[in-house]
mmCIF file of the N, C-alpha and C atoms, coordinates in Angstrom:
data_MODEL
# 
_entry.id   MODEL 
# 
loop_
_atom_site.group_PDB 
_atom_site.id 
_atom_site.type_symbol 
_atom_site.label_atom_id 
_atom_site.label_alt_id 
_atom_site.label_comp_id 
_atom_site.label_asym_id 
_atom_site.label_entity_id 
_atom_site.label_seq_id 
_atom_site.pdbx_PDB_ins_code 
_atom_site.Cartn_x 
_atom_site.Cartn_y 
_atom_site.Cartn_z 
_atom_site.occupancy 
_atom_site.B_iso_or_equiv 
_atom_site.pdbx_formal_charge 
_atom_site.auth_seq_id 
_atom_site.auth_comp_id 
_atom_site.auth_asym_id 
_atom_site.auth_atom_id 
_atom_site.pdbx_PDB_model_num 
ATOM 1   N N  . UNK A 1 1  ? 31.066 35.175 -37.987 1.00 0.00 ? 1  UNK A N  1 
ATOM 2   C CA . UNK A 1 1  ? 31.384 34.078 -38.870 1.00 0.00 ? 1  UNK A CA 1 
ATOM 3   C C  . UNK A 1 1  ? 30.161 33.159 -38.983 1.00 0.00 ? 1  UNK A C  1 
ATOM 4   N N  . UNK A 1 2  ? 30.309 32.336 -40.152 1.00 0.00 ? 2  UNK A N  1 
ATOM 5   C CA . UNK A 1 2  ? 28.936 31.707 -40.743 1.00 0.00 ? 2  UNK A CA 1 
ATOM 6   C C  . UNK A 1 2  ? 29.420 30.573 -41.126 1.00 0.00 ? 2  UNK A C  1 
ATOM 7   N N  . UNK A 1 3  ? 28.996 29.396 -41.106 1.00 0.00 ? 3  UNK A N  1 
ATOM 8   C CA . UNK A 1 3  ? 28.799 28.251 -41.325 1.00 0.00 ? 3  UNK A CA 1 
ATOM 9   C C  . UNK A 1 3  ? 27.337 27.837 -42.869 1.00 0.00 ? 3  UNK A C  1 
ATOM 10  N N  . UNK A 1 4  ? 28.100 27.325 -44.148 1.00 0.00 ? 4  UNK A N  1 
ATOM 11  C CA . UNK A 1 4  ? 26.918 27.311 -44.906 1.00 0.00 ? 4  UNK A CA 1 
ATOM 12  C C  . UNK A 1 4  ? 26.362 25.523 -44.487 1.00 0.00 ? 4  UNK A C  1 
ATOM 13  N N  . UNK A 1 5  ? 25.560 24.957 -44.239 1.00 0.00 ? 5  UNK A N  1 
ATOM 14  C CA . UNK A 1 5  ? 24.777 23.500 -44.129 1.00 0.00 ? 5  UNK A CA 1 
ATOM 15  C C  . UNK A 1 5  ? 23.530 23.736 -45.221 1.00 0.00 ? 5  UNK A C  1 
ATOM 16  N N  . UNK A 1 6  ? 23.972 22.064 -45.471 1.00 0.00 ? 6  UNK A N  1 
ATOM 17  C CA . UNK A 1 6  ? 22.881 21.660 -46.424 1.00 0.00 ? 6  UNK A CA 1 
ATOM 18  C C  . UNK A 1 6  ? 21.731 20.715 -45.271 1.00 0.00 ? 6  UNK A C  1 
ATOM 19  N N  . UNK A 1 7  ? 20.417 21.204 -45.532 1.00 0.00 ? 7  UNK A N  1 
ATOM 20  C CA . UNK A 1 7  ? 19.625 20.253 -44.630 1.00 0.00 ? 7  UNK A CA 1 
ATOM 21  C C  . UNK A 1 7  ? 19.136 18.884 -45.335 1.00 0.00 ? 7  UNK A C  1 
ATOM 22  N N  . UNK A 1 8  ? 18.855 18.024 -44.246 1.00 0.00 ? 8  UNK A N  1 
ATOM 23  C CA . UNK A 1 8  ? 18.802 16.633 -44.415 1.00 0.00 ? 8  UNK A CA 1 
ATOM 24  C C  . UNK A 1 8  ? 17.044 16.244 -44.584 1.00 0.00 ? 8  UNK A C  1 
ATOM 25  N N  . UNK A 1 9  ? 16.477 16.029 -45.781 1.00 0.00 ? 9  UNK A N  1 
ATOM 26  C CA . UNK A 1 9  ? 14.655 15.505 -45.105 1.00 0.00 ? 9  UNK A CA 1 
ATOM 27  C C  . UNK A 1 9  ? 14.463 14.027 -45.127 1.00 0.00 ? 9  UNK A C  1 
ATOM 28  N N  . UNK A 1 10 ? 13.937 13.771 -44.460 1.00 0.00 ? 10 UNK A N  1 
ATOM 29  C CA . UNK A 1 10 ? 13.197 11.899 -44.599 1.00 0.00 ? 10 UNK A CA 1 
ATOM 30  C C  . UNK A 1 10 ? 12.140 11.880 -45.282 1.00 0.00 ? 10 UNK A C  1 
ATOM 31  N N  . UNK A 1 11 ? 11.198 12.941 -45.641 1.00 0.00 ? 11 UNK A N  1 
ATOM 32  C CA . UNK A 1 11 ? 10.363 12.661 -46.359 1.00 0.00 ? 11 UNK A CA 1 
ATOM 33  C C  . UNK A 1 11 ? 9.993  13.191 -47.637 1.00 0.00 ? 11 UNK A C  1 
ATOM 34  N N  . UNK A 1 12 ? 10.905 14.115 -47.875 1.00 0.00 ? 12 UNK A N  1 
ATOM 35  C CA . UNK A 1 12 ? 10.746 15.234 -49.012 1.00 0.00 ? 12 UNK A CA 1 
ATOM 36  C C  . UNK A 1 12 ? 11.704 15.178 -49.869 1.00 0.00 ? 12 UNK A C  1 
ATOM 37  N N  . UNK A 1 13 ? 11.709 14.785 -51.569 1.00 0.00 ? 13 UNK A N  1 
ATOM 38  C CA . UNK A 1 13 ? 13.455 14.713 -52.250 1.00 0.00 ? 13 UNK A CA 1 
ATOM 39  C C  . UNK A 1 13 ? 12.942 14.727 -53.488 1.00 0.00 ? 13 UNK A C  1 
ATOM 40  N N  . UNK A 1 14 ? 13.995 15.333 -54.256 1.00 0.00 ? 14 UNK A N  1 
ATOM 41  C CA . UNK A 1 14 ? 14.000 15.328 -55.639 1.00 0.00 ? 14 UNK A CA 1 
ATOM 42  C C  . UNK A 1 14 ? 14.903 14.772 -56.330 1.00 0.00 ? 14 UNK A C  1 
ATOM 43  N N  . UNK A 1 15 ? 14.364 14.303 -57.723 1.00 0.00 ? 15 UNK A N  1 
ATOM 44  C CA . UNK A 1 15 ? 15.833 13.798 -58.119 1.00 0.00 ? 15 UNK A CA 1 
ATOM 45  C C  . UNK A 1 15 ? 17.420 14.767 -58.509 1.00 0.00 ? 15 UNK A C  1 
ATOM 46  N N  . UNK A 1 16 ? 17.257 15.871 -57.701 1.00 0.00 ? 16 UNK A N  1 
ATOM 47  C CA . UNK A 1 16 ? 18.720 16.275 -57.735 1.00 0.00 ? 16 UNK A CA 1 
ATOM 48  C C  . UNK A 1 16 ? 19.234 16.335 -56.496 1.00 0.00 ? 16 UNK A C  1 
ATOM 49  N N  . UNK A 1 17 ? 18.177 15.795 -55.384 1.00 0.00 ? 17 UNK A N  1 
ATOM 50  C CA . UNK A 1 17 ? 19.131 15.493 -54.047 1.00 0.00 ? 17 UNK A CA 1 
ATOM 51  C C  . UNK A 1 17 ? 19.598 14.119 -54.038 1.00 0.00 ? 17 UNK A C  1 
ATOM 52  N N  . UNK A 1 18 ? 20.580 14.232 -52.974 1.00 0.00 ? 18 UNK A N  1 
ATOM 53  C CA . UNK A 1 18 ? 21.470 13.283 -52.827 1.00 0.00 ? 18 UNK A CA 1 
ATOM 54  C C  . UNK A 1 18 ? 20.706 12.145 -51.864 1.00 0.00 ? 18 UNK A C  1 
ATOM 55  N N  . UNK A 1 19 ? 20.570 10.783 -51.797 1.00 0.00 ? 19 UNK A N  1 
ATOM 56  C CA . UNK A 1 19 ? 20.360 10.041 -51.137 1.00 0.00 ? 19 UNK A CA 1 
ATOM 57  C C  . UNK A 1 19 ? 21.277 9.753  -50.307 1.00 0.00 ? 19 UNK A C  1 
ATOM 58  N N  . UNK A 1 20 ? 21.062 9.478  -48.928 1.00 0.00 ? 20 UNK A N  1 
ATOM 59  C CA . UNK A 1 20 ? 21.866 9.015  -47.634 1.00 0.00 ? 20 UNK A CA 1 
ATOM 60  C C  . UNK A 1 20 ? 21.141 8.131  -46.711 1.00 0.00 ? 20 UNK A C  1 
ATOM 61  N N  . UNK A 1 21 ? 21.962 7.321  -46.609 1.00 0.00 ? 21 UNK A N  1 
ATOM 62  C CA . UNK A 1 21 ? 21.535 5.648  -45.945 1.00 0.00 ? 21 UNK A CA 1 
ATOM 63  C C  . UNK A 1 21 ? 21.373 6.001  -44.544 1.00 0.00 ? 21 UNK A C  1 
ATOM 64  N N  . UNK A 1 22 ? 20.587 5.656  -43.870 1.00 0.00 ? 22 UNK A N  1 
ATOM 65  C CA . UNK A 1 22 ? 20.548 5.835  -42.432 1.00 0.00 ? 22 UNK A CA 1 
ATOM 66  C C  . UNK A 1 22 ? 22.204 5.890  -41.607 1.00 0.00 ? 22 UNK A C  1 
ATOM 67  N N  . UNK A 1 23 ? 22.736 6.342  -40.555 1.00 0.00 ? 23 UNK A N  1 
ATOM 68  C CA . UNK A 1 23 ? 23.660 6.378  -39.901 1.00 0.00 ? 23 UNK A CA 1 
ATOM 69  C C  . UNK A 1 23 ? 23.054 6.674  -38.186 1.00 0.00 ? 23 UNK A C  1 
ATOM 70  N N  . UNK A 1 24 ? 22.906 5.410  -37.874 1.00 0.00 ? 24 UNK A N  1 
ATOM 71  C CA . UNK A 1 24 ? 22.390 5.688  -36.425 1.00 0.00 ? 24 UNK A CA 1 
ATOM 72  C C  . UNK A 1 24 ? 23.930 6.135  -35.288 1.00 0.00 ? 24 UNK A C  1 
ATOM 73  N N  . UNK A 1 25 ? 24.503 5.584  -35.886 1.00 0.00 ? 25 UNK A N  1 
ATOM 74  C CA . UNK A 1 25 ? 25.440 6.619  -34.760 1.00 0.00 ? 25 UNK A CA 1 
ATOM 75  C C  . UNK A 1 25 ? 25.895 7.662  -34.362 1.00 0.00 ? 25 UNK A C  1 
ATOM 76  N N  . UNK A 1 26 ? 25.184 8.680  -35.561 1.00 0.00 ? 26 UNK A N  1 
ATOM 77  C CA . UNK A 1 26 ? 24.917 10.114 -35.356 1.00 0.00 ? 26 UNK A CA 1 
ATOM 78  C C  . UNK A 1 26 ? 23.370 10.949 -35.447 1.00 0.00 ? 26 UNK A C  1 
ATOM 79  N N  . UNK A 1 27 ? 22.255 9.762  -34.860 1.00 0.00 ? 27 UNK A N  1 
ATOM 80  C CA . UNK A 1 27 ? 21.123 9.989  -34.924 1.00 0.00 ? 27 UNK A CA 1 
ATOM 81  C C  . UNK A 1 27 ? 20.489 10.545 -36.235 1.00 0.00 ? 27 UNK A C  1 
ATOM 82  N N  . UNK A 1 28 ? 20.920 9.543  -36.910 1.00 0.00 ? 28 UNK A N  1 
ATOM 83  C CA . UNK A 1 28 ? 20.252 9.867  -38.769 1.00 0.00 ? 28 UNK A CA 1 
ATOM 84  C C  . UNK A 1 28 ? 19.842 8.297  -38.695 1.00 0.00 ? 28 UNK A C  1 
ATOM 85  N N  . UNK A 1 29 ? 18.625 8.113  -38.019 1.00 0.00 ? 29 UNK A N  1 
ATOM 86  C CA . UNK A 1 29 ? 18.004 6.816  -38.630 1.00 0.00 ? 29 UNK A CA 1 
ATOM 87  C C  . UNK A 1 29 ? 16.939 5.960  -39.049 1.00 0.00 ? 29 UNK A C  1 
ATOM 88  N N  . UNK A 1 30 ? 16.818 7.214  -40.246 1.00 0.00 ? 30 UNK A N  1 
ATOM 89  C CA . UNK A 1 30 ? 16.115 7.036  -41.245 1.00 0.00 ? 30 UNK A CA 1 
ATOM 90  C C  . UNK A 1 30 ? 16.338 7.345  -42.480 1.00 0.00 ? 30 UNK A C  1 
ATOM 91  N N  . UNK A 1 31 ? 16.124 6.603  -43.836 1.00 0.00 ? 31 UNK A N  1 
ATOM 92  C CA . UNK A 1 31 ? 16.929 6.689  -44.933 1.00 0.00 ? 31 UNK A CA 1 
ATOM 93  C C  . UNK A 1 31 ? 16.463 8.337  -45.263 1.00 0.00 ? 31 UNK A C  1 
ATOM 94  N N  . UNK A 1 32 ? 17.659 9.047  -45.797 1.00 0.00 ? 32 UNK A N  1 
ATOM 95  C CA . UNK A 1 32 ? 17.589 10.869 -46.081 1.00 0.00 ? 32 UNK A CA 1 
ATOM 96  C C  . UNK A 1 32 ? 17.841 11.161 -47.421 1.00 0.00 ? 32 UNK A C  1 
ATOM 97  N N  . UNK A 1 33 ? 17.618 12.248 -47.726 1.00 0.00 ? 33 UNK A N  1 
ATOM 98  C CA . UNK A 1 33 ? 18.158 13.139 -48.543 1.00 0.00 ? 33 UNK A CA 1 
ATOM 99  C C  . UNK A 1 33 ? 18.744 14.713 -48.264 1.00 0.00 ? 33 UNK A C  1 
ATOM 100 N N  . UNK A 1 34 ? 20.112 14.896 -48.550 1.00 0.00 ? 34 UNK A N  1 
ATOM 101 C CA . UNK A 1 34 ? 20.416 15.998 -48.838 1.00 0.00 ? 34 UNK A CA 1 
ATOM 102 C C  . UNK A 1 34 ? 20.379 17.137 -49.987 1.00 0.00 ? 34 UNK A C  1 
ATOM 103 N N  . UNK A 1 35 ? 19.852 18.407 -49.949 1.00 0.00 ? 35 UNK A N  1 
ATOM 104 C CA . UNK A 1 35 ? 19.440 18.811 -51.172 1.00 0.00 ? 35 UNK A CA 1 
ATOM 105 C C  . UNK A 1 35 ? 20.201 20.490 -50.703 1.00 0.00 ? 35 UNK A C  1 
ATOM 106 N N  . UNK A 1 36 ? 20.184 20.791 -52.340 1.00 0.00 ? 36 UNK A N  1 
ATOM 107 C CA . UNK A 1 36 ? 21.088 22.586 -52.604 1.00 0.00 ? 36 UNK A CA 1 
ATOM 108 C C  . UNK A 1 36 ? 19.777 23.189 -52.095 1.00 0.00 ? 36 UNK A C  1 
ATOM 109 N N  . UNK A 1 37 ? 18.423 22.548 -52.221 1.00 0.00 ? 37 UNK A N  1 
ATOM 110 C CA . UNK A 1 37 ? 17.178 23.471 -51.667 1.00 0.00 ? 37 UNK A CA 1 
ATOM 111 C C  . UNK A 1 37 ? 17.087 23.791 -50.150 1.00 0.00 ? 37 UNK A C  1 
ATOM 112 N N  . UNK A 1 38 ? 17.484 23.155 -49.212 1.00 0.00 ? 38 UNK A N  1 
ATOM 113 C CA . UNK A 1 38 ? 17.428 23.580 -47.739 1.00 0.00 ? 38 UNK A CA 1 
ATOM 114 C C  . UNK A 1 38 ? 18.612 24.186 -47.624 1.00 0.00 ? 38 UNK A C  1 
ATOM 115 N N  . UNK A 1 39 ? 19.480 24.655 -48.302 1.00 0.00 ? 39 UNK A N  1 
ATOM 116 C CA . UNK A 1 39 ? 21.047 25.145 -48.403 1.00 0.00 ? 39 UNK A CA 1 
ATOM 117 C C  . UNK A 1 39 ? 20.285 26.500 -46.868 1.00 0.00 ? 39 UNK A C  1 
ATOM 118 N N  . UNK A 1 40 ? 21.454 26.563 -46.383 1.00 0.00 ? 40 UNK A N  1 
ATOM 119 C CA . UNK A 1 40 ? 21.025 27.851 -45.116 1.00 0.00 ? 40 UNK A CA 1 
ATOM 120 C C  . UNK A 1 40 ? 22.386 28.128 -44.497 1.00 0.00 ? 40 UNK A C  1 
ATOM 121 N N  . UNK A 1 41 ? 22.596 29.561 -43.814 1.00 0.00 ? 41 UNK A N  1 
ATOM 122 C CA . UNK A 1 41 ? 23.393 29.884 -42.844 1.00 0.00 ? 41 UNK A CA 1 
ATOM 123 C C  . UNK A 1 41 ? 23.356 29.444 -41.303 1.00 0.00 ? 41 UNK A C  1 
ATOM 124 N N  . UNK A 1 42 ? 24.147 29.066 -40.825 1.00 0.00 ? 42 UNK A N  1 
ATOM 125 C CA . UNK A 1 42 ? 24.265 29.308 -39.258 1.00 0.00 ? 42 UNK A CA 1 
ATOM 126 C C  . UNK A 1 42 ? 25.361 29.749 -38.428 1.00 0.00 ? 42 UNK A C  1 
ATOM 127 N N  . UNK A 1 43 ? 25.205 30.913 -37.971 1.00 0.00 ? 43 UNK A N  1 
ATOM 128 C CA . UNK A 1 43 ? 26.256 31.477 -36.965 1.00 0.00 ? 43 UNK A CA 1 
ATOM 129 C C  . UNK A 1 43 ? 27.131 31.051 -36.180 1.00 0.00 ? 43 UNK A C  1 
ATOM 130 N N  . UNK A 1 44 ? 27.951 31.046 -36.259 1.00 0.00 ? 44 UNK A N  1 
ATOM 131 C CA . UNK A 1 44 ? 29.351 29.745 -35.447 1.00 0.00 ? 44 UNK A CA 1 
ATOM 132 C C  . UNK A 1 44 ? 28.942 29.862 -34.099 1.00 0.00 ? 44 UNK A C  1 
ATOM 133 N N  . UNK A 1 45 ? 29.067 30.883 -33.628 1.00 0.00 ? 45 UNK A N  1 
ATOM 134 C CA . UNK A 1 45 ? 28.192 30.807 -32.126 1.00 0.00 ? 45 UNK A CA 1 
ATOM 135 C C  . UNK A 1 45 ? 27.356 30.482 -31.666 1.00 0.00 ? 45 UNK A C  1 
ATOM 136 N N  . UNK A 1 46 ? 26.415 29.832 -32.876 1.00 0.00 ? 46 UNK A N  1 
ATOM 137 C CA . UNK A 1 46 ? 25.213 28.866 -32.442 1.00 0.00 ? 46 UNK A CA 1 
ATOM 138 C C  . UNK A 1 46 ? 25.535 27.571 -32.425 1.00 0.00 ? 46 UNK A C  1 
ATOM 139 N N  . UNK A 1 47 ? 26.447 27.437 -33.639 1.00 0.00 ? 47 UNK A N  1 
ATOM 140 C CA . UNK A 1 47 ? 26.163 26.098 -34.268 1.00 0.00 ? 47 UNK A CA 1 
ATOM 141 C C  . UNK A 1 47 ? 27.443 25.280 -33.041 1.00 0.00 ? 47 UNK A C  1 
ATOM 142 N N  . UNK A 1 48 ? 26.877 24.382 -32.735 1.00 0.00 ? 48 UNK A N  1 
ATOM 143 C CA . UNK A 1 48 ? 26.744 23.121 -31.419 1.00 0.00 ? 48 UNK A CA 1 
ATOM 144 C C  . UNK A 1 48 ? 26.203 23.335 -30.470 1.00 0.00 ? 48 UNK A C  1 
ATOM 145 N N  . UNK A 1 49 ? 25.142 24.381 -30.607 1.00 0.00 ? 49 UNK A N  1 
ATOM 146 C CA . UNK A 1 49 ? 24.693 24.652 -29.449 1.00 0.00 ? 49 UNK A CA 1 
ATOM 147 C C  . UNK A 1 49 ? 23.461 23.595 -29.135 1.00 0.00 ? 49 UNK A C  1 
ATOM 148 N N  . UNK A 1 50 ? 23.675 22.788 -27.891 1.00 0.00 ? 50 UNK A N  1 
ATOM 149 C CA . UNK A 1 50 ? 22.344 22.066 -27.889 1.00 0.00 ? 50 UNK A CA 1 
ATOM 150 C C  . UNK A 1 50 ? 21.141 21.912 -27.957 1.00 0.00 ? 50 UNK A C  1 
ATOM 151 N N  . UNK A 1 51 ? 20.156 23.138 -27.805 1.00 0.00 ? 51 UNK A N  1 
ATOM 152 C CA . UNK A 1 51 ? 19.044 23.805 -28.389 1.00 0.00 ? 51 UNK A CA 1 
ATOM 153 C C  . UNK A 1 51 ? 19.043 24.258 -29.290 1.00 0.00 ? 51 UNK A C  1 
ATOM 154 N N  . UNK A 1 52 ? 19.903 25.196 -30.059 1.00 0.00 ? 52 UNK A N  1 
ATOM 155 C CA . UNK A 1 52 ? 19.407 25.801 -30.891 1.00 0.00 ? 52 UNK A CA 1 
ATOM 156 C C  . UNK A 1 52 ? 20.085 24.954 -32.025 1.00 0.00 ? 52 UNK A C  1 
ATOM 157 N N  . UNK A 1 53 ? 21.198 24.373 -32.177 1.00 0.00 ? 53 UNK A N  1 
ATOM 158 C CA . UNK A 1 53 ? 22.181 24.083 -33.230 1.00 0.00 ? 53 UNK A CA 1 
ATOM 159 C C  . UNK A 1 53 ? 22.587 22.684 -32.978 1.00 0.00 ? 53 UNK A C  1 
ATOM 160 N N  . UNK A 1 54 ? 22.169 21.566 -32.432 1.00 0.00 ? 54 UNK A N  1 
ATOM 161 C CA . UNK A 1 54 ? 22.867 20.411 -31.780 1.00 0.00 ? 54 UNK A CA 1 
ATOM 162 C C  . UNK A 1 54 ? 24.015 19.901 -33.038 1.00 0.00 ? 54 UNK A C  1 
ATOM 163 N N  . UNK A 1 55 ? 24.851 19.445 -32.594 1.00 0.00 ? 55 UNK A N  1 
ATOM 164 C CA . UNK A 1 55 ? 25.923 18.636 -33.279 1.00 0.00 ? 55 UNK A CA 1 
ATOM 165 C C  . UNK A 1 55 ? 25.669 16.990 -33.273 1.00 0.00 ? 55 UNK A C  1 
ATOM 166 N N  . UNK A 1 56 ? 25.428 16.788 -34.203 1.00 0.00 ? 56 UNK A N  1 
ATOM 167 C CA . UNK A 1 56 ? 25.041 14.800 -34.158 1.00 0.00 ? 56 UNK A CA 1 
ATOM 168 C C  . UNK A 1 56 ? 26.613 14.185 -33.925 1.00 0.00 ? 56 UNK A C  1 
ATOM 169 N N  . UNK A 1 57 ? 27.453 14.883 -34.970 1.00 0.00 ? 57 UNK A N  1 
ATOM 170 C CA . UNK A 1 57 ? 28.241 13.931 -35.198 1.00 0.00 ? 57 UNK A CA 1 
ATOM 171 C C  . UNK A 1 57 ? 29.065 14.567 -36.607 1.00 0.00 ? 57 UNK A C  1 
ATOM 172 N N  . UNK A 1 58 ? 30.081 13.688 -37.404 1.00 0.00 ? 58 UNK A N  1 
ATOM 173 C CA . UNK A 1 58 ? 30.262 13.454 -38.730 1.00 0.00 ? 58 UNK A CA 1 
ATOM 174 C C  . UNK A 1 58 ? 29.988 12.208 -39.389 1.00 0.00 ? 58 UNK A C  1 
ATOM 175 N N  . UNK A 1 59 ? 29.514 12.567 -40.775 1.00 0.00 ? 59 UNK A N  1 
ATOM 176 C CA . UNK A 1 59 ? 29.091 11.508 -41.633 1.00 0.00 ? 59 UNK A CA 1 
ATOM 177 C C  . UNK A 1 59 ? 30.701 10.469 -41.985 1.00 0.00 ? 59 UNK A C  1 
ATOM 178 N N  . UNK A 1 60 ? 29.809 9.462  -42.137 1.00 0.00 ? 60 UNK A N  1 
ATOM 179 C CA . UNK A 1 60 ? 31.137 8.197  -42.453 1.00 0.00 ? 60 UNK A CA 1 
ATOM 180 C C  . UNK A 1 60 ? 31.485 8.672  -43.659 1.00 0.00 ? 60 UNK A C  1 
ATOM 181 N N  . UNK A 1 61 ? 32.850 8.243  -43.601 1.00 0.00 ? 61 UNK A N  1 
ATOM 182 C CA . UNK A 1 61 ? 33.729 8.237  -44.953 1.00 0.00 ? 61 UNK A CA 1 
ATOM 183 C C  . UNK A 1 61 ? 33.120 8.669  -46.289 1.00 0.00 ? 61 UNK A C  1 
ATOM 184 N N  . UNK A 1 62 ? 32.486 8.076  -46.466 1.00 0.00 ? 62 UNK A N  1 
ATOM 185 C CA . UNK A 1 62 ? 31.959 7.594  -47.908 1.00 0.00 ? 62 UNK A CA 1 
ATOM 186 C C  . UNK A 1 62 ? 30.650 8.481  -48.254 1.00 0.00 ? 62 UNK A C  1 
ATOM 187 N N  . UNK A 1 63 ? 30.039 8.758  -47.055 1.00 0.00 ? 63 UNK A N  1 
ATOM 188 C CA . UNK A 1 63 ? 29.281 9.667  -46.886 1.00 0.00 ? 63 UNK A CA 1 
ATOM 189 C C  . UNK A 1 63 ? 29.884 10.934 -47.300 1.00 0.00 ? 63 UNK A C  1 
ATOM 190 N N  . UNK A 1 64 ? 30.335 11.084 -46.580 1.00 0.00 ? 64 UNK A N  1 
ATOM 191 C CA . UNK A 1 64 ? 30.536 12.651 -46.298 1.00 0.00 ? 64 UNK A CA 1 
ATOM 192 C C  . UNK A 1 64 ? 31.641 13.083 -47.457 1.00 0.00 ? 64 UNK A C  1 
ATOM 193 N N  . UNK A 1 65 ? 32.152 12.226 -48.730 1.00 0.00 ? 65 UNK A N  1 
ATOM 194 C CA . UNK A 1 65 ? 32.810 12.197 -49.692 1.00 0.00 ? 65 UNK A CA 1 
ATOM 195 C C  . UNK A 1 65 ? 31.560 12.689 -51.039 1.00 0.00 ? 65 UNK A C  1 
ATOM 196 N N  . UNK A 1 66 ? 30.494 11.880 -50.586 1.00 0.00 ? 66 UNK A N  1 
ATOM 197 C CA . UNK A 1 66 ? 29.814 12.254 -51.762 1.00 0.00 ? 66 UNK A CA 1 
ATOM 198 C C  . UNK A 1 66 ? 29.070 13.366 -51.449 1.00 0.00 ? 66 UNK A C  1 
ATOM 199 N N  . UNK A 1 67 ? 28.723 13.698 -50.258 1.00 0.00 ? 67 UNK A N  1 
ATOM 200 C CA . UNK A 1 67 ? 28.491 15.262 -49.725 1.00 0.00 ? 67 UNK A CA 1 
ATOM 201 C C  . UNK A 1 67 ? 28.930 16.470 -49.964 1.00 0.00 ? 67 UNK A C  1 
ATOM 202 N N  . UNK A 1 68 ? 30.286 15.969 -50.172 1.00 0.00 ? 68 UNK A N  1 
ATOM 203 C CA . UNK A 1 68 ? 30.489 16.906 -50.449 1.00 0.00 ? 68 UNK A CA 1 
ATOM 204 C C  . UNK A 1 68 ? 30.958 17.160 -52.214 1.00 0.00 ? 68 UNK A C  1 
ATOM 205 N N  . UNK A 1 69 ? 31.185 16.105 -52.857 1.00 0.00 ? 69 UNK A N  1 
ATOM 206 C CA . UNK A 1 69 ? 31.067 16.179 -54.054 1.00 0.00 ? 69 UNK A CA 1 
ATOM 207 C C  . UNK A 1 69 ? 29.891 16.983 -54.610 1.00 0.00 ? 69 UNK A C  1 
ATOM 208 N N  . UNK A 1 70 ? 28.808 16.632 -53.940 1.00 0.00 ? 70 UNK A N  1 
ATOM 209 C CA . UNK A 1 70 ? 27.495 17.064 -54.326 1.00 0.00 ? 70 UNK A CA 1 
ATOM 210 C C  . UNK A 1 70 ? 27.476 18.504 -54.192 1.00 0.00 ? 70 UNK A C  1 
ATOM 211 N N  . UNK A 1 71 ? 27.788 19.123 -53.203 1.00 0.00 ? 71 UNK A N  1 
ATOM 212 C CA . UNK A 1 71 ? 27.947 20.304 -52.643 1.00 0.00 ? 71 UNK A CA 1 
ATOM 213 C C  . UNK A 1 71 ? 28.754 21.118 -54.017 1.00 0.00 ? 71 UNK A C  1 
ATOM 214 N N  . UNK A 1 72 ? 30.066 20.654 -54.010 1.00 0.00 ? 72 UNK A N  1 
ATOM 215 C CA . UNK A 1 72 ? 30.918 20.873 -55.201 1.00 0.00 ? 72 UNK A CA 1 
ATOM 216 C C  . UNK A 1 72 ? 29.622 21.090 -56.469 1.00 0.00 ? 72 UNK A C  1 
ATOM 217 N N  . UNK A 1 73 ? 29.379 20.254 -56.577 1.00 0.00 ? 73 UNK A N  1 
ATOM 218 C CA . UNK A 1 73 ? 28.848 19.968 -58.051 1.00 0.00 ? 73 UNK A CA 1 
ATOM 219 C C  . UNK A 1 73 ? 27.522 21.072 -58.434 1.00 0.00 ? 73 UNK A C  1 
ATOM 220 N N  . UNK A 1 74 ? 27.406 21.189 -57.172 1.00 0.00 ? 74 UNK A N  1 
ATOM 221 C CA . UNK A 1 74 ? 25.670 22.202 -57.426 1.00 0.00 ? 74 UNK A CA 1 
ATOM 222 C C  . UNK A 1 74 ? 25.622 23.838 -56.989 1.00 0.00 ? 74 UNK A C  1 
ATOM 223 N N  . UNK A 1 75 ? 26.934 23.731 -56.188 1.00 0.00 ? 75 UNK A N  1 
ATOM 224 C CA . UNK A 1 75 ? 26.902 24.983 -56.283 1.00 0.00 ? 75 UNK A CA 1 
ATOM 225 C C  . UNK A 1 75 ? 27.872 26.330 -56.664 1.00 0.00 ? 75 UNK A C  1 
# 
């Protein structure tokens, strides 16, 4: 089983990624972008793994609403 994630950059964005406000309580703190371009697989058996796959957290509400809208919308 597979897990699809969109990756997050601080320094790299286009205008069809999504902007995201810092969230330090899941170690995102610095203003981001999410984009359909880092789109990738990860293996459920990795993913929380603390080396290879760490788990921060979930995005707040509002966040993770337009995340996934975005997600919706692009792909």
């Amino acid at each position: 089983m597979y897990w699809i994630t969109l990756g997050r950059s601080t320094t790299d964005h286009k205008p069809s990624d999504l902007a995201h406000d810092p969230e330090p309580a899941i170690d995102l703190d610095k203003k981001g972008w999410w984009s359909m371009r880092f789109k990738h697989t990860i293996a459920a058996d990795v993913f929380g793994n603390e080396v290879r796959c760490r788990h921060l957290g979930e995005l707040s509400g509002e966040a993770c609403k337009n995340l996934l809208d975005y997600y919706e919308k692009w792909s």
